[in-house]
Structures are given as C-alpha cells and as structure tokens.
C-alpha positions as CSV (number, residue, x, y, z in Angstrom):
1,X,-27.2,151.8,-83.1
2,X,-25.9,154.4,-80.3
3,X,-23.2,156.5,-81.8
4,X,-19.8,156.6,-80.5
5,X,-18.8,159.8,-78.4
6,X,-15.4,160.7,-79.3
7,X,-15.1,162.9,-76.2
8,X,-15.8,160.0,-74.2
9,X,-13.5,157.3,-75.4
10,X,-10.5,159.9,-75.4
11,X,-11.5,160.8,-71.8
12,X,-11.3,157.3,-70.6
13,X,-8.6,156.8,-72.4
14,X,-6.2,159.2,-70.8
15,X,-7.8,157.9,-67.5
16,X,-6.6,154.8,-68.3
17,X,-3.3,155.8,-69.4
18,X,-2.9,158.4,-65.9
19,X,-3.8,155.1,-63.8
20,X,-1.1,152.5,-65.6
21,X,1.4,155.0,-65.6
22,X,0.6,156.0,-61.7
23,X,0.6,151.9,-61.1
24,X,3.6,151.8,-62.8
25,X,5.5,154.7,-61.0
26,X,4.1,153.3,-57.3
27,X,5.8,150.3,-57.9
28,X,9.4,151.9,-58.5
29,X,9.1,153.7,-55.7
30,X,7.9,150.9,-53.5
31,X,10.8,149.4,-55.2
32,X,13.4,151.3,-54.3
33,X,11.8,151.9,-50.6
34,X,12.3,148.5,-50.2
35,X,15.5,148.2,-51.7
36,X,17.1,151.3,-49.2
37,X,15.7,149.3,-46.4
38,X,17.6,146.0,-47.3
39,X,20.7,148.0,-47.8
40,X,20.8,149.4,-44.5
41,X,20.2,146.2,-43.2
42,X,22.9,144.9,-45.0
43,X,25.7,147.0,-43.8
44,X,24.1,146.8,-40.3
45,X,24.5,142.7,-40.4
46,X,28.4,143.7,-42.2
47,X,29.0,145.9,-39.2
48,X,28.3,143.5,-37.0
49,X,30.1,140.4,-38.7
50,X,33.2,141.9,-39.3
51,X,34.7,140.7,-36.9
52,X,33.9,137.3,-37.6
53,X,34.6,138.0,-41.0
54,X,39.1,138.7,-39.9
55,X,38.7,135.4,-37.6
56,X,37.5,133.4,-41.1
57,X,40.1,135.2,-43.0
58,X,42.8,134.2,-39.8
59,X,41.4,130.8,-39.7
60,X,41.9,130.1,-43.9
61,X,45.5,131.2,-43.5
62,X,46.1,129.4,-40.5
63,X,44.4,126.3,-42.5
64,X,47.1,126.8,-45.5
65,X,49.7,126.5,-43.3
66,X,48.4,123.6,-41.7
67,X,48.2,121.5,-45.1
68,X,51.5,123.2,-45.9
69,X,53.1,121.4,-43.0
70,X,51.1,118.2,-43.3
C-alpha cells in the first residue's frame, strides 16, 4: 500500500478550493457586467420611447372619454 501524503492532499485541496471560489467570483462579475450592459440599454430604449410612451398615455384618456360618451 502507498501511504497517503498529507502535504499533498491539503495542497490540492486548497487548489481546489482557490479554483471554485475564483469560478465562483468570475461569474458574479460576468454577472453584473452583463447586467450594467442591459441597464444601459434599457434606459437608452426608455429615452427613446418616451415619447411614445405620453401618446399611449394621451390615447387611454382620450379612449375613457370615448366610452364615457358612448
């Protein structure tokens, strides 16, 4: 039987442990990278809809009154 070297195991161990937690920590910041980019977009698209978004406002209200009348 070869006998177990406790240096080694404990080595490999923390290797282990240094690469899961790096794995883990790349991912929330590819995460959030991702997330900032979508955001921007986002108010980009609102900025360029809210225009559009008053004329669906105007058009509900005039819609209400319609009914109202009707």
């Amino acid at each position: 039987k070869k006998k177990v070297n406790l240096k080694s195991v404990v080595t490999l161990s923390v290797a282990v442990a240094v690469l899961l937690i790096a794995v883990l920590v790349n991912k929330i910041v590819y995460n959030n990278v991702t997330l900032n980019g979508l955001n921007r977009q986002l108010e980009e698209i609102k900025a360029q809809t809210g225009g559009l978004e008053k004329i669906d406002l105007e058009y509900r209200s005039l819609t209400h009154y319609v009914d109202a009348l009707n």
